[in-house]
LOLO-574434 format. One record per residue (C-alpha): residue number from 1; residue in three letters; x, y, z negated. Coordinates in Angstrom, 3 decimals. Each point is the difference from the previous one (the first is absolute). Example, Ala and Ser with C-alpha at 12.3 -4.5 7.8 and 13.67 -1.06 7.14 Angstrom:
<rs>
- i aa px py pz
- 1 ala 12.300 -4.500 -7.800
- 2 ser 1.370 3.440 0.660
</rs>
This chain:
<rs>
- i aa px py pz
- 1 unk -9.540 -20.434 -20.224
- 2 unk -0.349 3.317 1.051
- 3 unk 1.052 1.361 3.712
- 4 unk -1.047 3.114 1.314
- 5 unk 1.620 1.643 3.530
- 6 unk 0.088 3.820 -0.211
- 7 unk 0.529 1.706 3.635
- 8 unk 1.868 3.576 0.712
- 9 unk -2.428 0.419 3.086
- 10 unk 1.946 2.817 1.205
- 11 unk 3.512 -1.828 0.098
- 12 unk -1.514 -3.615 0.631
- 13 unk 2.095 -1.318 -3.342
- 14 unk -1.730 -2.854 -1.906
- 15 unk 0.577 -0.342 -4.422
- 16 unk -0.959 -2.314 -1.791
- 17 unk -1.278 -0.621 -3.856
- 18 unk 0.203 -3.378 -1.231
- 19 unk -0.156 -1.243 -3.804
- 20 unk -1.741 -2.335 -2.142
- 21 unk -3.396 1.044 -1.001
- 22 unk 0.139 -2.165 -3.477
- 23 unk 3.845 0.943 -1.050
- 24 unk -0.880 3.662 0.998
- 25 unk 2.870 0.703 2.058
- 26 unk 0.946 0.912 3.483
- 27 unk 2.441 1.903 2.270
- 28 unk 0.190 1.771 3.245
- 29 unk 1.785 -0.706 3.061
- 30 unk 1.058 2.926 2.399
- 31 unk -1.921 2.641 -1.688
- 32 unk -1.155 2.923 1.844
- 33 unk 1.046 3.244 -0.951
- 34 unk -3.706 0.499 -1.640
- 35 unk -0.299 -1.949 -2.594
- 36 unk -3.072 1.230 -2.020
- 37 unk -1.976 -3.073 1.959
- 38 unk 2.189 -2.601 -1.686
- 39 unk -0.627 1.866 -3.402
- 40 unk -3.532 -0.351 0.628
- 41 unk -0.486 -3.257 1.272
- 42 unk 2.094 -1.231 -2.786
- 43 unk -2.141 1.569 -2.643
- 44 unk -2.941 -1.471 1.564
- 45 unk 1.883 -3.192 -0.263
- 46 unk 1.281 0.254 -3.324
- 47 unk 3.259 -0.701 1.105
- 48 unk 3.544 1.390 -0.813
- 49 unk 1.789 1.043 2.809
- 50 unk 3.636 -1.182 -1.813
- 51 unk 2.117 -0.813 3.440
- 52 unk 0.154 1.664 3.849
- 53 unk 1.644 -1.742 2.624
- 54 unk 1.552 1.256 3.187
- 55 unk 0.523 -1.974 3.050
- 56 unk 2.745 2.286 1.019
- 57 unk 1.025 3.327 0.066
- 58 unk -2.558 1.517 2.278
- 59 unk 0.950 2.316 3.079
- 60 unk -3.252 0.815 0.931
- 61 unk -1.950 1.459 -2.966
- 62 unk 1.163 1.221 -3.358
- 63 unk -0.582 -2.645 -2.837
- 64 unk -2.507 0.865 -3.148
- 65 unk 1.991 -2.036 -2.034
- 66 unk 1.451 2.977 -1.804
- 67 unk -3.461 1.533 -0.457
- 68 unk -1.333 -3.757 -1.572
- 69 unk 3.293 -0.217 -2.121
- 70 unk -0.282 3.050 -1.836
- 71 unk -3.815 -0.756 -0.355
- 72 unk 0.220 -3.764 -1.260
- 73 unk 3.485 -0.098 -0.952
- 74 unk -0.256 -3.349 2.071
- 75 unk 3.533 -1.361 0.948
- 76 unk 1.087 -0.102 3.484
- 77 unk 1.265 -2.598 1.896
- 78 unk 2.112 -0.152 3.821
- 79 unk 2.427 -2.204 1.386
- 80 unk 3.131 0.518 -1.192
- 81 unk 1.196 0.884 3.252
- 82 unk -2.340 3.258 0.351
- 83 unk 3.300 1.723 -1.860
- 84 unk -2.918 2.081 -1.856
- 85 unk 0.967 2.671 -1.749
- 86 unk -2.452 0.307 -3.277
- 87 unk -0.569 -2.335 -2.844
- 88 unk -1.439 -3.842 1.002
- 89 unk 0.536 -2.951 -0.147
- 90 unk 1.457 -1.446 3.399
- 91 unk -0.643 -4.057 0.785
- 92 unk 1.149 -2.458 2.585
- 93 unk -1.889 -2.693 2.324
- 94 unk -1.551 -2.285 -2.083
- 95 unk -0.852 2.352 -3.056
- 96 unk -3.257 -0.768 -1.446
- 97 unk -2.389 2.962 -2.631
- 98 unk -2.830 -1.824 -1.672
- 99 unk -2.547 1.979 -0.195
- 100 unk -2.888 -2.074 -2.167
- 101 unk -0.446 -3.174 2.104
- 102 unk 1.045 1.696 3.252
- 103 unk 3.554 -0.120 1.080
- 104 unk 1.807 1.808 2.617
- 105 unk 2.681 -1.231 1.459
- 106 unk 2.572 2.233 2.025
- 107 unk 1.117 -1.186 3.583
- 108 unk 2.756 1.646 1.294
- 109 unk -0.679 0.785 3.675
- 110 unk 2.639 3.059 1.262
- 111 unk -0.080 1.225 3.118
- 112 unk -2.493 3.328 0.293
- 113 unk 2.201 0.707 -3.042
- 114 unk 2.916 -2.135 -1.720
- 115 unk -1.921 -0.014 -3.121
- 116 unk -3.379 -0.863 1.377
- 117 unk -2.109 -2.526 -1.777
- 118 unk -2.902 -1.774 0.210
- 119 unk -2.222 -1.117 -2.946
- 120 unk -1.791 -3.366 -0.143
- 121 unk -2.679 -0.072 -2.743
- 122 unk -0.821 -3.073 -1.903
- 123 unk -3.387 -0.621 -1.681
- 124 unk 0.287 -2.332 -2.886
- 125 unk -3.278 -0.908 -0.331
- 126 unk 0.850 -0.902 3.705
- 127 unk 2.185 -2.385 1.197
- 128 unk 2.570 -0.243 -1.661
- 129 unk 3.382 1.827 1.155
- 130 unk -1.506 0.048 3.925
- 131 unk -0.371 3.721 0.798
- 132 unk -3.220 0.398 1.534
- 133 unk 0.426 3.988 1.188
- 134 unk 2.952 2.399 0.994
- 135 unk 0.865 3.694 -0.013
- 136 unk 2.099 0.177 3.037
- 137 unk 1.394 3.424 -0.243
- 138 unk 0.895 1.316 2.842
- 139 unk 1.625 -3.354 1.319
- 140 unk -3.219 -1.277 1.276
- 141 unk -3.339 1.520 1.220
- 142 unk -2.932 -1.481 1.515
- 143 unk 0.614 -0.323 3.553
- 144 unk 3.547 1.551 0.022
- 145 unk 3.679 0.043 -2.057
- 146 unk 1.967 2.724 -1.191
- 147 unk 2.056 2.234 1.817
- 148 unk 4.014 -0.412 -0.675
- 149 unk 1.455 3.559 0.221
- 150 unk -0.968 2.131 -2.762
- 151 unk 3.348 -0.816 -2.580
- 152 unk 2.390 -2.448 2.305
- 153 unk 1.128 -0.730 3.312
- 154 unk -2.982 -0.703 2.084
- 155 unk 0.985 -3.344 1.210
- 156 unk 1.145 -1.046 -3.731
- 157 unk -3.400 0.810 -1.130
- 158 unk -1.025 -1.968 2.985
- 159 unk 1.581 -3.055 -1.107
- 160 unk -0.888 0.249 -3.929
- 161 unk -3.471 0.410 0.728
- 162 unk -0.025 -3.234 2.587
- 163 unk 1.452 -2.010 -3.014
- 164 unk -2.185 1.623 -2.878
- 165 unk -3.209 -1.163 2.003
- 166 unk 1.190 -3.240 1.087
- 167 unk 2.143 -0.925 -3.073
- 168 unk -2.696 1.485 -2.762
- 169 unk -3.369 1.118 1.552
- 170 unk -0.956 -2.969 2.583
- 171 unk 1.491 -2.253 -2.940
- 172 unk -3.525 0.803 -1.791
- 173 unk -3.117 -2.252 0.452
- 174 unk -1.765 0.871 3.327
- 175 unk -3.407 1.087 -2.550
- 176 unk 2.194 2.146 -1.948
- 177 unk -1.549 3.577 0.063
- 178 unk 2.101 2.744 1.498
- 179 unk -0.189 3.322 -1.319
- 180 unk 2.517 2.580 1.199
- 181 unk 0.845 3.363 -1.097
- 182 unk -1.518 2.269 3.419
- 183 unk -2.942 -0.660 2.404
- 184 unk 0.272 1.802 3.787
- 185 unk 1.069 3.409 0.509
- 186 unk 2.973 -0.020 -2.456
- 187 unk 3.333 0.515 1.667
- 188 unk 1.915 -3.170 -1.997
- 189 unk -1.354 -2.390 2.371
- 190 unk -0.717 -0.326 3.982
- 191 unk -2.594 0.619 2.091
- 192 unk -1.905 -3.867 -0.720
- 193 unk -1.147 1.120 -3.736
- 194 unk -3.307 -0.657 -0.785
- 195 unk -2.616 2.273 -1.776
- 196 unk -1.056 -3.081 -2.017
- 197 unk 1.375 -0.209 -3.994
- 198 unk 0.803 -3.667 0.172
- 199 unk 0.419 -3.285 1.755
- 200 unk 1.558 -3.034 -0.799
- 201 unk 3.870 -1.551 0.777
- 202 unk -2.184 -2.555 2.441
- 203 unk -1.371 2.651 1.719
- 204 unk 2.813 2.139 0.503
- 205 unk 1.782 -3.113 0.966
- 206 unk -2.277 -0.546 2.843
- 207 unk -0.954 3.275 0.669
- 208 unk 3.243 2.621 -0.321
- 209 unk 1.640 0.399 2.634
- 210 unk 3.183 0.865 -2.069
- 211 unk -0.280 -3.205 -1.630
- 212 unk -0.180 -2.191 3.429
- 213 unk 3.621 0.910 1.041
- 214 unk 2.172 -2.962 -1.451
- 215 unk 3.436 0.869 1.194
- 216 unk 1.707 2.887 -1.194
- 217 unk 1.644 1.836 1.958
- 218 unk -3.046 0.046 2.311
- 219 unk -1.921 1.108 -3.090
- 220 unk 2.834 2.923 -0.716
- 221 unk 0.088 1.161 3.924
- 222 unk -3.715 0.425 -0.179
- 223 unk -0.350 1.391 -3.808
- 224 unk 2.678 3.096 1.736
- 225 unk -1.756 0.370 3.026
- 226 unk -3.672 0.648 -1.523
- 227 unk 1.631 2.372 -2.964
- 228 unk -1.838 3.741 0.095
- 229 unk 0.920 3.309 -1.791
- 230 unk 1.245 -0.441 -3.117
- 231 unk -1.801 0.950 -3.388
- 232 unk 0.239 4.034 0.134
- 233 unk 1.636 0.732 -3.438
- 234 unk 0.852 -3.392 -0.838
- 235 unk 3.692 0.438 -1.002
- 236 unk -1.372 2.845 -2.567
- 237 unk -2.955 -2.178 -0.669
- 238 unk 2.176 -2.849 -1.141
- 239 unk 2.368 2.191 -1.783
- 240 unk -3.053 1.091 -2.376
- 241 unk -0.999 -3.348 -1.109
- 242 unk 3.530 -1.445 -0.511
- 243 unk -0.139 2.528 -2.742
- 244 unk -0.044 1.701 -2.173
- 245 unk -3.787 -0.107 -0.945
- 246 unk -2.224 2.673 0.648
- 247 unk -3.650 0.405 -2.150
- 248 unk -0.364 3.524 1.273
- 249 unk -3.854 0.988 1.742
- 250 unk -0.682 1.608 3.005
- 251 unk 0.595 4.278 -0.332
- 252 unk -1.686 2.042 2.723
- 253 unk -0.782 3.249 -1.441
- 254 unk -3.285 2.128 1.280
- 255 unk 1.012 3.093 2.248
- 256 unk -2.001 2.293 1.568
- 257 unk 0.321 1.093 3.578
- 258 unk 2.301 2.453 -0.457
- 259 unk 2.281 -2.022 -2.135
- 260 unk -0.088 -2.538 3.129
- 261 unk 1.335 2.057 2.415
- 262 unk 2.838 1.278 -2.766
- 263 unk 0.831 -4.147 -0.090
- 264 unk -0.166 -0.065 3.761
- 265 unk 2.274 2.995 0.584
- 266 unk 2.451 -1.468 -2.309
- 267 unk 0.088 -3.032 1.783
- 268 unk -2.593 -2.264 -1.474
- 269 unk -1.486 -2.060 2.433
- 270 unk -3.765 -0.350 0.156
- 271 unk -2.265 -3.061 0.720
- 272 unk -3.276 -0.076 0.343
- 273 unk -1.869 -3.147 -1.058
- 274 unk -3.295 0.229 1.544
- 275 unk -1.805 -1.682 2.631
- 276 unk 2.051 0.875 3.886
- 277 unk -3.628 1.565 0.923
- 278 unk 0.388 2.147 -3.040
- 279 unk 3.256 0.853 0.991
- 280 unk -0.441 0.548 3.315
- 281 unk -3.182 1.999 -0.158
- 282 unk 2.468 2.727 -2.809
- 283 unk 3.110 -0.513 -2.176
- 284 unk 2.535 2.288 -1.276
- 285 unk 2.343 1.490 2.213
- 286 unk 3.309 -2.440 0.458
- 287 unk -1.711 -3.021 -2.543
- 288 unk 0.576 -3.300 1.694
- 289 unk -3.076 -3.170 -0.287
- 290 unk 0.447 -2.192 -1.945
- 291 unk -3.439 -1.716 -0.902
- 292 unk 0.073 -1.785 -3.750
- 293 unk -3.733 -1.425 1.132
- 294 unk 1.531 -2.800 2.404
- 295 unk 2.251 -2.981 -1.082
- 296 unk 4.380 0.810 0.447
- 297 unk -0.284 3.675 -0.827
- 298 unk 3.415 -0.566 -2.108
- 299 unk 1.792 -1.777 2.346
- 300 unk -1.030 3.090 2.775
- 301 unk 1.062 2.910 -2.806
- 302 unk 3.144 -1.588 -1.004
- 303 unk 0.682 -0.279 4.005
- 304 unk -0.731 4.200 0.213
- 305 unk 1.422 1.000 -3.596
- 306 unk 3.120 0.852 -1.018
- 307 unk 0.534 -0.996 -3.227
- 308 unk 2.065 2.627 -0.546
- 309 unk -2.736 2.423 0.907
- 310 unk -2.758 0.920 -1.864
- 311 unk -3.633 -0.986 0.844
- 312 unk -3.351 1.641 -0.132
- 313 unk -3.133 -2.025 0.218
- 314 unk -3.279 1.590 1.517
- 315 unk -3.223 -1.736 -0.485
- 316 unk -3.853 0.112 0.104
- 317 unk 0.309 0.597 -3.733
- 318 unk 2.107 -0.281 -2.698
- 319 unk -0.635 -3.499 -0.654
- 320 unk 1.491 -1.175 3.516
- 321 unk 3.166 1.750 -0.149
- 322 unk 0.601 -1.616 -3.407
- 323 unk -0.608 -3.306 1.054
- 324 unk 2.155 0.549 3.431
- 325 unk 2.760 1.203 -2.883
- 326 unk -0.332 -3.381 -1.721
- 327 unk 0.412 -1.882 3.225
- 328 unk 3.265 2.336 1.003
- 329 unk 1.791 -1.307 -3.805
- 330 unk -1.022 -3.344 1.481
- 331 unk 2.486 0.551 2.664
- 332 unk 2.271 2.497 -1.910
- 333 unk -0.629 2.882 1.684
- 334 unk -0.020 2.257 -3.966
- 335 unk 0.971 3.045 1.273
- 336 unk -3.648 1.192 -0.376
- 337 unk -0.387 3.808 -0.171
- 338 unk -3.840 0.456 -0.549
- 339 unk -3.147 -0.699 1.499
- 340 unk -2.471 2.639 1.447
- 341 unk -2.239 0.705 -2.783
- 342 unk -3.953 -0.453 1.353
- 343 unk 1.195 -1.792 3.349
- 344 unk -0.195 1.542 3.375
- 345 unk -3.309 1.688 -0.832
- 346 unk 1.682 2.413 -2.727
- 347 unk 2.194 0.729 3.228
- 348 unk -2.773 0.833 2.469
- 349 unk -1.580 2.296 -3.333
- 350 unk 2.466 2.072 0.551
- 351 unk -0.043 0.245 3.681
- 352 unk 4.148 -1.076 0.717
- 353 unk 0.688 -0.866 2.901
- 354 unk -0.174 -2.903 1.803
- 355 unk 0.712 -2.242 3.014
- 356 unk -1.452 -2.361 1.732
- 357 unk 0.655 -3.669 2.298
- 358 unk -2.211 -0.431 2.846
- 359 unk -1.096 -3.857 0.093
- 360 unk -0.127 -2.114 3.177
- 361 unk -1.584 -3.648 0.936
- 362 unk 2.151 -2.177 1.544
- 363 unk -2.958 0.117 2.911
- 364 unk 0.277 3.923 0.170
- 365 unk 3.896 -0.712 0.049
- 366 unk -0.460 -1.776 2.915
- 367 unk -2.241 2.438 1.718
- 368 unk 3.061 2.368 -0.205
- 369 unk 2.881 -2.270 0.415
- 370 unk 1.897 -0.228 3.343
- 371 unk 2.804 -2.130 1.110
- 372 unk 1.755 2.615 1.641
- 373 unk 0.615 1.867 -3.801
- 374 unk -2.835 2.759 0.746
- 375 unk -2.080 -0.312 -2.700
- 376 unk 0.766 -0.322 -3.587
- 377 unk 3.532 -1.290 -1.290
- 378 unk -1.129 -3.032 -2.131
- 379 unk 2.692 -0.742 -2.528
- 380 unk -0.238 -3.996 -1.274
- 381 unk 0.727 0.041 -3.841
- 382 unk -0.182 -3.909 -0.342
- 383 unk 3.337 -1.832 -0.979
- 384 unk 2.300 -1.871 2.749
- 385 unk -1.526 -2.897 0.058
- 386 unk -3.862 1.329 0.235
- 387 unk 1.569 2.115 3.103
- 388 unk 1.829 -2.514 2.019
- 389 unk -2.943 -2.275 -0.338
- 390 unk -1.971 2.510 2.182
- 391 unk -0.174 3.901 0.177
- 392 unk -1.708 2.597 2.485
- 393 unk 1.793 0.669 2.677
- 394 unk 2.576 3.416 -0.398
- 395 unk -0.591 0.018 -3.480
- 396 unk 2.587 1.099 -2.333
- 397 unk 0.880 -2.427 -2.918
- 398 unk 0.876 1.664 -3.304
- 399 unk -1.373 -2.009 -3.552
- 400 unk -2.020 2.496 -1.824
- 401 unk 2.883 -0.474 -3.156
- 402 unk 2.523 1.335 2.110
- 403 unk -1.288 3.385 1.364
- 404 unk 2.492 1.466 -1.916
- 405 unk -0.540 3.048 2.813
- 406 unk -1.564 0.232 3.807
- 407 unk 1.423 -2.829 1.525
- 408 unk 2.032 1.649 2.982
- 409 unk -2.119 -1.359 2.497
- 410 unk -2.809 1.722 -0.645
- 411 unk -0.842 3.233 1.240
- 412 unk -1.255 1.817 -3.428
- 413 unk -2.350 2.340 2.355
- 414 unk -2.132 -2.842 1.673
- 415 unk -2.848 -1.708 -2.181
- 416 unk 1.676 -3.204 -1.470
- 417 unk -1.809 -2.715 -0.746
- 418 unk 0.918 -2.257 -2.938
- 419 unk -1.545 -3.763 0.031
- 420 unk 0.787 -3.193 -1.636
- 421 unk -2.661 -3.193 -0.515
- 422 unk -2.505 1.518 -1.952
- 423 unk 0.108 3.802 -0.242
- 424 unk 1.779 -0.292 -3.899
- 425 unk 3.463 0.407 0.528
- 426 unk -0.349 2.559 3.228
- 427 unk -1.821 2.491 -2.745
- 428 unk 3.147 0.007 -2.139
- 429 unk 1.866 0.041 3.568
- 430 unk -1.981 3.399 1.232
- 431 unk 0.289 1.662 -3.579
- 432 unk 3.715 -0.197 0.649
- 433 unk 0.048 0.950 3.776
- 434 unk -2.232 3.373 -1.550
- 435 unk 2.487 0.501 -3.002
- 436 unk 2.899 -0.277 2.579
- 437 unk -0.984 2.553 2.588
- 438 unk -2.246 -1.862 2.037
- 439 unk -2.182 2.367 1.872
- 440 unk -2.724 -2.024 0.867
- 441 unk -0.717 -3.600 -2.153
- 442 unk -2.425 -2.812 0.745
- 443 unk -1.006 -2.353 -2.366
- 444 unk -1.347 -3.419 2.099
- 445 unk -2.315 -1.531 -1.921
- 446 unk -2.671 -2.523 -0.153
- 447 unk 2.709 -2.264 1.206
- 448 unk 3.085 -0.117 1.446
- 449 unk 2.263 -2.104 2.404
- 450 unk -1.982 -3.297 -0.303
- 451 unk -3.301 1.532 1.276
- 452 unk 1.601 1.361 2.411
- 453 unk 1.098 -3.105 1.462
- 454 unk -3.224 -1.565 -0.710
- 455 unk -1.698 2.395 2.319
- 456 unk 2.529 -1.201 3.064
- 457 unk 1.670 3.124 0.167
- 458 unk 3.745 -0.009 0.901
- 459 unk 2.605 -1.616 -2.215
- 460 unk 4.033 -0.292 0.356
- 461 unk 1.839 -2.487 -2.097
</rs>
């Protein structure tokens, strides 16, 4: 049997390749939008890739199941449910596709989505008929569940996904392997997620803490009050992989300085991959960070772009702005207008202007703060929940993805300090405070919130 995981590290989504070695076939599950590493590994296998299968419609990331169509001509399959609109063919709980002597068999667990299905696999050289692993989607994940509001009413999603686990998943054998379709830091589950790529329906039964809440409506009450943000994007994200299919590449043609700031007068918005200490230490007038070199830099540009509005990319070289363009079509932000050809360096050759974020410690913030609002105005960009669970004292609380402008309690002539919990999200934070008029910007960094509670210094909840 052959089983391979593939990982989108920036999104936290998990594929899968599974076939039979000897009959020299095999087929994907939730492809990424990338699919030149399935065409490789399959060569290397000597496998056909003749089927894909999709959990669900995603809402989070834009399926490569287009991409691997038109390159396999493999047939895909979806729940019947999905309403997908390009050529398949849809199944039911229950369904079975033999592939050599594996068989997968489709269990219908709705709830993150009506059409959401799980797929047990079943080794015949195994025992017979017992599955003895499981793609979970996005119902289950090791050490949390899915969330219920990204395509019904929250507390209906609530409910189907209660059932789906405890009417299909927990139905499994306790040493049944669990492998689900994200690890932590995707937005399709809570807070619990683990970094680890599998675990097993024992485990999970012992261990989850979604999975330990046996009555239902106590399991809905809590599934609401934990949700977060939703997806950014995800109602145009969906839209894309219900179909049509799309095969198209990545397009981010080369410009040169000057044709930048023609794009940027026009309208195009400009985001500058690097590092936050490259950015802060020079970028181009008005770009906002973005940093492609850290995990969830989709999830942050489809929070700042319009998709609407045309994008610029600015990196070290040409290389990372067209690999920050492949990650933006993974979250279908298309509207790419070029990339800076030669990276911020063929900027500085021509001596353009630039600007500049001065960069703080949360220990040097401290040196400055004061209770009575006389030093710096620190701006929180954490979500609600990170906020109410403790903030600095006369801090204003704005999440970085909704600086749409100076929030109106901030006086745009005093220094402003952005912070969050690590110093990642207040550099996108102080790029737009700059971009919006913000006289004065301060990126915290080297920490944020957390250390400084850990140091004893004051904290309101």
């Amino acid at each position: 049997m052959i089983f391979r995981q593939l990982i989108h590290d920036d999104l936290g989504c998990a594929s899968y390749l599974i076939g039979d070695e000897h009959a020299g076939v095999a087929a994907v599950v939730d492809p990424k939008i990338d699919v030149d590493a399935y065409l490789r590994l399959a060569r290397f296998l000597g496998v056909a890739i003749d089927h894909v299968l999709e959990t669900h419609t995603h809402a989070d990331h834009v399926s490569g199941h287009g991409r691997l169509q038109a390159a396999t001509g493999a047939t895909i399959h979806v729940h019947r449910d999905a309403g997908a609109a390009y050529e398949h063919e849809p199944f039911d709980d229950g369904w079975e596709l033999t592939l050599g002597d594996v068989r997968v068999r489709a269990l219908h667990t709705p709830g993150h989505r009506p059409e959401h299905t799980a797929f047990a696999l079943v080794d015949g050289r195994r025992d017979a008929g017992r599955p003895w692993a499981v793609l979970t989607g996005d119902s289950m994940f090791v050490g949390d569940v899915a969330r219920p509001d990204l395509a019904i009413e929250p507390a209906d999603g609530a409910r189907g996904i209660f059932r789906s686990l405890h009417e299909q998943l927990l139905t499994l054998p306790d040493d049944t392997e669990v492998w689900p379709g994200h690890l932590g830091g995707s937005m399709c589950g809570g807070p619990g997620m683990d970094l680890k790529v599998c675990s097993t329906i024992g485990f999970e039964r012992t261990h989850n803490a979604g999975l330990a809440e046996t009555d239902e409506a106590r399991f809905v009450a809590d599934a609401l009050a934990r949700l977060g943000p939703q997806p950014p994007n995800f109602r145009a994200i969906v839209d894309v992989n219900r179909g049509p299919l799309r095969s198209g590449e990545v397009h981010a043609p080369p410009l040169t300085p000057r044709q930048l700031l023609g794009r940027q007068e026009a309208g195009a918005l400009v985001i500058d991959v690097r590092t936050d200490l490259q950015f802060d230490d020079a970028h181009v007038p008005g770009a906002i960070c973005v940093t492609a070199l850290r995990g969830g830099f989709g999830s942050r540009l489809a929070w700042i772009a319009d998709r609407d509005q045309p994008v610029v990319f600015v990196g070290r070289d040409d290389a990372d702005a067209l690999a920050a363009a492949e990650l933006a079509q993974a979250v279908a932000i298309t509207n790419v207008a070029g990339r800076l050809a030669g990276g911020m360096t063929s900027w500085r050759e021509e001596r353009r202007a630039v600007q500049g974020v001065e960069r703080m410690t949360v220990p040097e913030l401290h040196e400055r703060w004061s209770a009575d609002g006389a030093g710096p105005q620190v701006l929180d960009v954490r979500e609600r929940t990170e906020w109410d669970a403790g903030h600095i004292p006369g801090s204003i609380h704005v999440p970085y993805h909704d600086l749409d402008g100076l929030p109106d309690a901030l006086d745009p002539e005093r220094p402003i300090a952005a912070i969050c919990a690590s110093g990642q999200r207040s550099a996108v934070a102080a790029s737009l405070l700059q971009r919006n008029g913000a006289a004065h910007v301060v990126h915290v960094v080297d920490g944020g919130v957390g250390t400084w509670a850990a140091a004893s210094w004051p904290i309101e909840r």
